[in-house]
N, C-alpha and C positions, 0 to 999 in steps of 0.2 A: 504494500500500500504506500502512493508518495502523499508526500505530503503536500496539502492543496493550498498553496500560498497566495492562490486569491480568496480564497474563503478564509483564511485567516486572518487579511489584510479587510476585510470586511467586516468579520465580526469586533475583532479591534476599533473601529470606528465604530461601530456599536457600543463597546462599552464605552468610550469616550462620552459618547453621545448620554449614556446611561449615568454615568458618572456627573453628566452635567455640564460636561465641559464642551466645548466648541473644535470639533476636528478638523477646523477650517483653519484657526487660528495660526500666525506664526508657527508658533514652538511647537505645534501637536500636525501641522499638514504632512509631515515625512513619516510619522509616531507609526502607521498604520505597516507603509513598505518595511521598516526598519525594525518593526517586535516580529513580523514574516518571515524576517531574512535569519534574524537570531533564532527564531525558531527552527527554522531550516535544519540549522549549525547544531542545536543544541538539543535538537531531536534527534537527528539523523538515527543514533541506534532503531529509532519506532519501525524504520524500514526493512529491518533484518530479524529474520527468526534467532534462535539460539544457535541454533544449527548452520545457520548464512555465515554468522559472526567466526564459528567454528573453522565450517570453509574459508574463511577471509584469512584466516592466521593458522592456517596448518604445517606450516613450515616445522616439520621437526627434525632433529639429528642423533643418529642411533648411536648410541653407549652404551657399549658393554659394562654393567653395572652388575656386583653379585649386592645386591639391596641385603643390609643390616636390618632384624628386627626393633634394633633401639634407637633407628633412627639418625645414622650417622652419613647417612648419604642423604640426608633429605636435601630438597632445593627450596629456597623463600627468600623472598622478597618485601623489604618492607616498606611503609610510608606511599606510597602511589597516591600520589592525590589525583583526586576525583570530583566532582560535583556532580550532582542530578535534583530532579524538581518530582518531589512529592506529589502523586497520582490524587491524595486527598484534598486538598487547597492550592495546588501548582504552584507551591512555595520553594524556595531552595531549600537544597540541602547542601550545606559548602564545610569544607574543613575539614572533610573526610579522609581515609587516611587508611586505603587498604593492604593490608596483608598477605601471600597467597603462599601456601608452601603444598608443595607433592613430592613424593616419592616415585622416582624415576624407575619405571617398567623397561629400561629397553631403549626409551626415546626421552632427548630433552626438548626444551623448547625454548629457543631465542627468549632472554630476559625484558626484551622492549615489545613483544608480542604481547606478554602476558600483562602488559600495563596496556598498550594496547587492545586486547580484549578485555577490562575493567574499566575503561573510559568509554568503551562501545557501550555496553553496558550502562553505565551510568547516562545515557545520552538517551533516555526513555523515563515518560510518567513511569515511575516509580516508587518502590518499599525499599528500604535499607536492607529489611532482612532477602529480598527477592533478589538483590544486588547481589549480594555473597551465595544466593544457591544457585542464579544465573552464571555468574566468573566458576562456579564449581563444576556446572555441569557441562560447559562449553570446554572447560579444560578436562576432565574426564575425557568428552569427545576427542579431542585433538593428542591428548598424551594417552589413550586406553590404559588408563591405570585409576581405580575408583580412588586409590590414596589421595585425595584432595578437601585442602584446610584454607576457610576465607576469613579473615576477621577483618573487623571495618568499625573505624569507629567515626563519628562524624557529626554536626551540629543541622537540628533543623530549626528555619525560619517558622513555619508555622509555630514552633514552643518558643522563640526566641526574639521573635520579633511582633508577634501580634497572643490574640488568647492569654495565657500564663504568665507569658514575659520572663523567662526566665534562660538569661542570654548563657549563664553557663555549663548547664544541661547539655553533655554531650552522651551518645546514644551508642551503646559498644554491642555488636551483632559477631555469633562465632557458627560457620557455616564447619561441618566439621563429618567427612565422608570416610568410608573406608577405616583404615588403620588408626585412623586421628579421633574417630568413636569412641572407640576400647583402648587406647593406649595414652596413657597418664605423661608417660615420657616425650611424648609427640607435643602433649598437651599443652605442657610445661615449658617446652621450645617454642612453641609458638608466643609467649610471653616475655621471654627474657631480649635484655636489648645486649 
């Protein structure tokens, strides 16, 4: 599904209009083209199934790895900042700060991919905790190893800026597949800095 940037660029002048305000005016004539064009950018994930995103970044590279039970070959990544807009009030959600660690089957996968597919991601109405099971099961797909751990933590504007108001309220989500379920010492790494 693309996305229709004249019905967006439409209904935007509508809330203008609803708001009260005059979308004729100076400041607000361009308001209409220009929340289109950012939504364009800022949606783009809405375009692609989990699966598309998958295919988009399957570049992997095979290593021969004999995988440790306790976790001593794991691969992780931390800090990835991200942003996405809450499916419930299309508010931000900014300051985010994802996580991803897997245990290599066989295949690694380029470390700017996997930031890469967390920003695809993040680029759809969205849940935080949807964010960490979507980055899980896209990397599942692409590394066929269920060993896959997402934690995310992150600030939303609807708690922070409007409702409750309470700005320092950050929201820690732990997606946790495979090996990272049952194993305490996975668990426990995925924690420490």
């Amino acid at each position: 599904m693309a996305i229709d940037i004249e019905a967006i660029k439409e209904h935007v002048r509508g809330i203008l209009i609803a708001l009260g305000d005059d979308p004729d005016r100076e400041g607000l004539r361009e308001t209409p083209d220009r929340v289109a064009r950012m939504y364009e950018e800022v949606f783009e994930g809405m375009n692609y199934s989990n699966h598309d995103i998958a295919q988009m970044f399957s570049k992997t590279f095979s290593e021969e790895m004999d995988i440790q039970e306790n976790g001593q070959d794991m691969v992780l990544v931390r800090d990835i900042d991200i942003f996405s807009y809450c499916e419930h009030h299309l508010a931000l959600m900014y300051d985010m700060k994802v996580t991803v660690a897997y245990l290599p089957k066989g295949r690694v996968i380029g470390l700017s991919k996997i930031a890469r597919v967390a920003d695809m991601v993040g680029k759809r109405l969205q849940l935080q905790e949807r964010i960490g099971a979507d980055i899980a099961e896209i990397l599942q797909e692409i590394l066929g190893s269920e060993d896959v751990a997402v934690v995310i933590e992150g600030t939303h504007s609807c708690m922070s800026a409007r409702g409750i108001k309470k700005a320092a309220a950050a929201t820690k989500t732990y997606t946790l597949r495979g090996a990272f379920r049952e194993n305490q010492f996975l668990q426990m790494r995925l924690e420490q800095r």
